[in-house]
Every structure is written in structure tokens, then in C-alpha cells.
C-alpha positions as CSV (number, residue, x, y, z in Angstrom):
1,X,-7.7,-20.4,-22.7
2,X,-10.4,-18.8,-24.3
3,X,-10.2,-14.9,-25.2
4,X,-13.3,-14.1,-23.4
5,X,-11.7,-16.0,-20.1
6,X,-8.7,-14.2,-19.9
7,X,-10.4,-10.9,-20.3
8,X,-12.7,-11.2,-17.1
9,X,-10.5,-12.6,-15.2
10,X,-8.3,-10.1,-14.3
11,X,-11.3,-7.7,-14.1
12,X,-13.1,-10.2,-11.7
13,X,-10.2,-10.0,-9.4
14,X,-10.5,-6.2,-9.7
15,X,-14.1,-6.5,-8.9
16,X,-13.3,-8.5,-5.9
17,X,-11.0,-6.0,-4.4
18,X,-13.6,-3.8,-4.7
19,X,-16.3,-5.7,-2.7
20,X,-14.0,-6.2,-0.1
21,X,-13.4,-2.8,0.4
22,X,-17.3,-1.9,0.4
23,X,-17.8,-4.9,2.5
24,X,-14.5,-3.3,4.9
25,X,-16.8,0.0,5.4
26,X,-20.0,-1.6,5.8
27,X,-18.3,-3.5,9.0
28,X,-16.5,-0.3,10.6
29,X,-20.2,0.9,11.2
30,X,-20.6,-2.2,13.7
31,X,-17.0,-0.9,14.9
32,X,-15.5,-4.2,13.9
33,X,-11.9,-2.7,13.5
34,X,-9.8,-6.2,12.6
35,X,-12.6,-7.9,10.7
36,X,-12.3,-4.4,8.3
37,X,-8.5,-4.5,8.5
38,X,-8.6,-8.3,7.3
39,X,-10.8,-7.5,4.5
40,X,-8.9,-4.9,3.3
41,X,-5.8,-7.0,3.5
42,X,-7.4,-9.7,1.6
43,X,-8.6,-7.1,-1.1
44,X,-4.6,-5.8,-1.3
45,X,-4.5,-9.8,-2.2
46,X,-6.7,-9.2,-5.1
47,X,-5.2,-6.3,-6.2
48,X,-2.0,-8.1,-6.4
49,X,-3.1,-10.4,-8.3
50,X,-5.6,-8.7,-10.8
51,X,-2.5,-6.7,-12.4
52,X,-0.4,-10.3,-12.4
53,X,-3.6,-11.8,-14.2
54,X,-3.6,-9.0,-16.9
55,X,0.3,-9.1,-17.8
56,X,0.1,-13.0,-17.9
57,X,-3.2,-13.3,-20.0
58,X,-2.4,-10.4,-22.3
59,X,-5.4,-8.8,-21.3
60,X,-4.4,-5.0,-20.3
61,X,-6.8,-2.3,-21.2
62,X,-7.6,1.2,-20.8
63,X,-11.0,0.2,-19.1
64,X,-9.0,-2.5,-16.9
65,X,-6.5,0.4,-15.6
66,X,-9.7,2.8,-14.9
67,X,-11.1,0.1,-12.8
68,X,-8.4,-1.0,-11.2
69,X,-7.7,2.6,-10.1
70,X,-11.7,3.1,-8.7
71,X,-11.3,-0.1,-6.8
72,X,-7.8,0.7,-5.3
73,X,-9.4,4.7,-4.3
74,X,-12.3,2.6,-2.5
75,X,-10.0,-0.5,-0.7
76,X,-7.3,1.2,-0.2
77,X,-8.1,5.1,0.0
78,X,-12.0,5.2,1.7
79,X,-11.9,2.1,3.5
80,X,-8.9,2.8,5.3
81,X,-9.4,6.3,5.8
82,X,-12.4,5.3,7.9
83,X,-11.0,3.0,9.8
84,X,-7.7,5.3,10.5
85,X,-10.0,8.3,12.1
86,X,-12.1,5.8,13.9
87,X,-8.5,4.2,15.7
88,X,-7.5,7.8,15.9
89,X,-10.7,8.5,18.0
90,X,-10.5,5.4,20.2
91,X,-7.2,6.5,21.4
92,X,-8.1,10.1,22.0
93,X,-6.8,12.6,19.2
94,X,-8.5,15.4,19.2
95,X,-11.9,14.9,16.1
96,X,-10.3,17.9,14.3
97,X,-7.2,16.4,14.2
98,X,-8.3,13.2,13.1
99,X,-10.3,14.1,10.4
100,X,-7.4,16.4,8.8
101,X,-5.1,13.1,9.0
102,X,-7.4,11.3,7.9
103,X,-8.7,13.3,4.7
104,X,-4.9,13.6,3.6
105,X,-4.8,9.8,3.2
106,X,-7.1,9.6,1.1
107,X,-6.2,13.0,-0.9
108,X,-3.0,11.4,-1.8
109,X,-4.1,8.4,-2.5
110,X,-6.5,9.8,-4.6
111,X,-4.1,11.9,-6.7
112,X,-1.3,9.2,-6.6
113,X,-3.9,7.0,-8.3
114,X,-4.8,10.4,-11.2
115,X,-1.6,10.7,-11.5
116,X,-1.0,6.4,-12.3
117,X,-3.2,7.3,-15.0
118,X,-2.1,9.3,-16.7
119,X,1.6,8.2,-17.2
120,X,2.6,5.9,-20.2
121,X,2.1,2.1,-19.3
122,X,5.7,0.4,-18.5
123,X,6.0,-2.9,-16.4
124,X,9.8,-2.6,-16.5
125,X,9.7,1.3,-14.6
126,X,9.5,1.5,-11.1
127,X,6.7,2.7,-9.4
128,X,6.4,6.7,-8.9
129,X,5.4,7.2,-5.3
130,X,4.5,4.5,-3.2
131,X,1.9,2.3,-4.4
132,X,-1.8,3.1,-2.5
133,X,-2.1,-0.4,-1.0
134,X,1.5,-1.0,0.3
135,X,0.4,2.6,2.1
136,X,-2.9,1.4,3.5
137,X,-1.6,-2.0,4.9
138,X,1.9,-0.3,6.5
139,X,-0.8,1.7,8.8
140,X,-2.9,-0.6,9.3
141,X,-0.4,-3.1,10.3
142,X,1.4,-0.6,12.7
143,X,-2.0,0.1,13.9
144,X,-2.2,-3.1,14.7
145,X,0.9,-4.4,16.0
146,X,0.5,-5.4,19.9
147,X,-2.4,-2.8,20.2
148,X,0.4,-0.2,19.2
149,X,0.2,3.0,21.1
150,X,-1.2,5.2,18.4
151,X,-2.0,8.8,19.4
152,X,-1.6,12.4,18.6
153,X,1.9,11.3,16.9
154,X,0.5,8.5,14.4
155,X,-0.7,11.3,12.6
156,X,2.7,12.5,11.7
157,X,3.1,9.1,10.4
158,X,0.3,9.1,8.4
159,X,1.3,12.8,6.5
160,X,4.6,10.6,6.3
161,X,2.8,8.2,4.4
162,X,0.5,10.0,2.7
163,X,3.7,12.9,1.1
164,X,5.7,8.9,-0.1
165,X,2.3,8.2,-2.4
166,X,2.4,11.5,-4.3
167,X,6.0,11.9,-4.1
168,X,8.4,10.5,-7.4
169,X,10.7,8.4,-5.1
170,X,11.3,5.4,-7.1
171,X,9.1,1.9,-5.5
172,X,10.1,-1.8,-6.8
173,X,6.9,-3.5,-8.5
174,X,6.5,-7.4,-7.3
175,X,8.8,-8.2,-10.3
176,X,11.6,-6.3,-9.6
177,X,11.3,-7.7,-5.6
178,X,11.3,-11.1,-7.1
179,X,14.2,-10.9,-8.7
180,X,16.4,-9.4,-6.2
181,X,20.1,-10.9,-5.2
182,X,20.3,-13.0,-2.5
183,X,22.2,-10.3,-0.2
184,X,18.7,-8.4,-0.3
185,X,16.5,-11.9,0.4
186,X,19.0,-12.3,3.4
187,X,18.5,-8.7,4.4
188,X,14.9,-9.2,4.3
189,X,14.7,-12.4,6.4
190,X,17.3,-10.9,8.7
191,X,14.8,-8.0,9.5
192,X,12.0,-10.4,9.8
193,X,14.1,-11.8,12.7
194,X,14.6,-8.8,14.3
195,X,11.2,-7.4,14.3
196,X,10.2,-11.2,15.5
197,X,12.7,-11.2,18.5
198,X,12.5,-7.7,20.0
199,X,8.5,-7.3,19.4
200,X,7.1,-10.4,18.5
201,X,5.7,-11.7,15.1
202,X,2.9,-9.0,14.8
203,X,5.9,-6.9,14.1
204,X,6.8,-8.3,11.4
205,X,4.4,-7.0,8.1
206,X,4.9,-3.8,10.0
207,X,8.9,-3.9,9.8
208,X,9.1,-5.7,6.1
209,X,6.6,-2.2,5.1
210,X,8.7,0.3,6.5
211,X,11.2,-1.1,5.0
212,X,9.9,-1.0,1.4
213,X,8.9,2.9,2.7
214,X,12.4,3.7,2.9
215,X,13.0,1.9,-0.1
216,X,12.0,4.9,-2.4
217,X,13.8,7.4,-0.8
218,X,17.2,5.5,-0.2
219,X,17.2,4.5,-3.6
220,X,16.7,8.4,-4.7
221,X,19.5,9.1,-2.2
222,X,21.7,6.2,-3.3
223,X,21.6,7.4,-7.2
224,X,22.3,10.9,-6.2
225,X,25.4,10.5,-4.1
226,X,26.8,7.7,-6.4
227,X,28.2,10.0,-8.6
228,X,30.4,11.9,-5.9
229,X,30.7,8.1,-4.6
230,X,32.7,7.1,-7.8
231,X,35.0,10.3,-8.1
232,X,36.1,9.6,-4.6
């Protein structure tokens, strides 16, 4: 494949992240609340896939990584921050309240990004923090799920949320997921079950994210109590 191919590709998928998210916010002003959810989903797609394109291709680059991060802050930190205080308003938390949970979103996400920057590039570390779109689709799929009853409380999930991003729990990047034992695939699709018989398939992004959530922090929890784990 020709250089000059496989160095806008990966760019073009960034680029498309990016209109997504604009597109996401130009829609929540006609208060279309799942067509902006879809796009932003779609544009978590793209994300995916622009950082796959780049390691594949050979085609990583310092300008690459700084537009990757202004597309994510957009799709995944804007977009959804909009659409979060708009929901938060539909359900009746207080304005106040719902701008404050809404702003620390997109505050973290913002500094999780800065921060993404400016550590050394390593494919084989785990993520520090959760990553910015795994963030922005666990709300939105939990705002989501069977119309879920989201009020004054949701915000507690969203500081939840918001303190994993800029934390330094350790996250799993796509490769590490894919190469996972089979006990963990099995766990997986065990919980997919779950979530499908006792609430129904809406529930199950929702369950699969929270699970990945917890991931940081049991891992953290896991390597700290091994220790006393293998004197005992």
C-alpha cells in the first residue's frame, strides 16, 4: 500500500470521529437525544479503529496523537457532556446541579486526554485511567437502558466516572482484551446472560462497561493484596 495511503488513513478515521461528534451536538439542539447517542457511539467506532489503522500501517505520529486527542475531547468529552445535562434536566435535577456534573465530565476528560499526551508511547502498557470513550458510552448506555431512572443520584455516577478517567488504575487496551483466557471470555458471556435475563438486552453494553469500570480498580486491588496472598 502506498505510503501516502496509509498515512491518511488512520487520520481520516480520526477525522470522522470528529464529525460525528460535531454532527452529535448539532442534533441535541433539535433535542434528538438517541440520534446524538448513536452518533457518538458510531464515532467511539472510529476512534477504535483510527488507533488500530495507525499500529497496523506503521503510521503513528506526534500530529496523529494530537488529533486523535482533539477529536476524542469533542466526541467523547463536549458531545456527551451536552447530552448528559440535557437528560439530567428532562428528569428534573436541579440546573445547578446538572451543570456541575456535567462540567466535571468533561474536565476529566479533558485532563485525562493532557495527561495521554504527555506520557511515553507504549502499546504493550495498560491504559492509565479509563479511556474517554469507554466513559462516555458506559453513561450513555445506562442512560439509556429501558429509559433508566436517572435523577439526582446519576450524578454520583457520573463523579464516579469522571474520578476512573484521571485516576492511574490500570484499563486493558483492545489487545490485551483480545487475548484474554477463555475463563475471562466465559465470564464475559456469562454476564451478558445475566444482564439479558434479569433486565433485558438493553442491559447488556451497560453491564459488559461496568464491568471493564471495575476492571481498573480490581486489578489495582488484586496486585496489592497478592503479595500478603502468597505469604499466606
Amino acid at each position: 500500500m502506498p505510503r501516502r495511503v496509509t498515512t491518511i488513513l488512520p487520520s481520516t478515521a480520526t477525522i470522522g470521529s470528529l464529525m460525528l461528534g460535531v454532527l452529535a451536538i448539532m442534533v441535541l439542539s433539535d433535542d434528538k437525544f438517541l440520534l446524538a447517542a448513536l452518533l457518538i457511539t458510531l464515532g467511539s467506532i472510529l476512534d477504535v479503529l483510527d488507533g488500530q489503522l495507525a499500529a497496523r500501517l506503521g503510521a503513528i505520529s506526534d500530529i496523529g496523537k494530537e488529533l486523535d486527542s482533539l477529536a476524542d475531547v469533542v466526541t467523547f468529552g463536549v458531545a456527551p457532556t451536552i447530552l448528559l445535562y440535557h437528560l439530567l434536566l428532562i428528569v428534573g435535577v436541579a440546573t445547578h446541579i446538572a451543570i456541575l456534573a456535567s462540567l466535571m465530565f468533561v474536565l476529566a476528560g479533558a485532563y485525562r486526554l493532557a495527561r495521554f499526551n504527555t506520557l511515553p508511547s507504549d502499546r504493550q502498557a495498560y491504559f492509565k485511567g479509563m479511556p474517554i470513550p469507554m466513559a462516555c458510552i458506559l453513561l450513555i448506555s445506562g442512560s439509556f437502558w429501558q429509559h433508566w431512572v436517572i435523577n439526582v443520584w446519576w450524578t454520583a455516577i457520573i463523579a464516579t466516572v469522571s474520578y476512573l478517567m484521571i485516576s492511574t488504575f490500570p484499563y486493558p487496551k483492545s489487545k490485551h482484551l483480545l487475548t484474554c483466557p477463555p475463563q475471562v471470555w466465559v465470564g464475559v458471556v456469562t454476564a451478558a446472560l445475566a444482564c439479558w435475563l434479569l433486565a433485558g438486552w438493553e442491559a447488556i453494553p451497560f453491564g459488559l462497561l461496568l464491568l471493564y469500570a471495575l476492571s481498573g480498580p480490581a486489578r489495582c486491588l488484586y496486585f496489592l493484596a497478592r503479595p500478603r496472598l502468597s505469604q499466606g
